[in-house]
C-alpha positions, 0 to 999 in steps of 0.5 A: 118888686113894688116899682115893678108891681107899679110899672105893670100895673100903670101899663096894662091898665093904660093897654085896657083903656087904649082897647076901650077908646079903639072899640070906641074909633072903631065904630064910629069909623065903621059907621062913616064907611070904614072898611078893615083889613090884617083880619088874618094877622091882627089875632097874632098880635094880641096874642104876641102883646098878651104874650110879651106881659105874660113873658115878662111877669114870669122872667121876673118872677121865676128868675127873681130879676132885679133892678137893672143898673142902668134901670133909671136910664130904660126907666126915662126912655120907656117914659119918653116913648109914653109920652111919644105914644100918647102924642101919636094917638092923640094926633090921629085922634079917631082915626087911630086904632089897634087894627088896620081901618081905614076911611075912604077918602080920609085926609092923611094925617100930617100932624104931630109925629106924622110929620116927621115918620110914617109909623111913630107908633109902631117905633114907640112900641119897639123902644116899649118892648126893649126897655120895660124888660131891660128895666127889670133885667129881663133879657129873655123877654125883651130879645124874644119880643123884639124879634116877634115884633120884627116879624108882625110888623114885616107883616103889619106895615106892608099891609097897613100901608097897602090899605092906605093907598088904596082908599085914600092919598097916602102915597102922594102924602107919604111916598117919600116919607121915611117910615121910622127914620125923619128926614132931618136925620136922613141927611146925616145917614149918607 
């Protein structure tokens, strides 16, 4: 129980300050013109975020959910995805944010995990939603939460992506980019 404890409480504090620093984006982008889009479906994540800890705390508890056998192995991969999740907002730097606001005419970034796939961190997320509950055996949360972000992000990607296009030169930058799949690894997909 004291690893869980831990583990969520690093986490949300860690989701509490993401917020903060996107506030921060946010309105320094807004400032130089920015425009946002996904208004309509940006609440339901948040909704589906808040719902995945609230999911996962109560599997824990009410179920009274252990340590999963396998749990160092969900443990490395979560911690991976971490270290993955703080290179792609670090290398979109104030261009990133938790809602779809894009900067007219803004150069398409093409560093860090981005030069590999287009949507890095929507991929981290996923692997996030998977193994934070497989650590603790919490397989109601982690198979509902992954089809709830199935979902959004059927909605989230195509209308992250339409923005882009519209104001900047993302499908001449990115049109033959995979979205979660390098391009290194595509050559073995045939």
């Amino acid at each position: 129980m004291i690893l869980f404890i831990a583990i969520m409480s690093v986490v949300i504090v860690q989701r509490l300050l993401e917020l903060t620093i996107a506030r921060r984006n946010e309105k320094w982008m807004k400032e130089k013109g920015a425009i946002e889009f996904g208004n309509g479906h940006y609440p339901w994540m948040v909704l589906m975020h808040i719902a995945f800890f609230v999911s996962l705390i109560a599997e824990v508890l009410i179920f009274k959910r252990g340590l999963s056998p396998l749990w160092p192995l969900f443990l490395l991969l979560f911690l991976l995805a971490q270290a993955g999740r703080i290179w792609a907002l670090a290398s979109l730097g104030k261009y990133w944010n938790t809602k779809i606001i894009v900067l007219p005419g803004a150069e398409v970034v093409q560093k860090g995990p981005y030069r590999f796939i287009r949507h890095p961190n929507y991929l981290i997320v996923a692997v996030e939603l998977l193994t934070l509950p497989l650590i603790f055996q919490a397989y109601y949360t982690a198979i509902l939460f992954m089809a709830l972000n199935f979902m959004m992000m059927s909605v989230r990607i195509p209308a992250e992506e339409a923005a882009l296009k519209k104001l900047t030169e993302y499908e001449r930058e990115k049109g033959r980019q995979s979205r979660f799949i390098p391009q290194m690894l595509k050559k073995f997909d045939n």
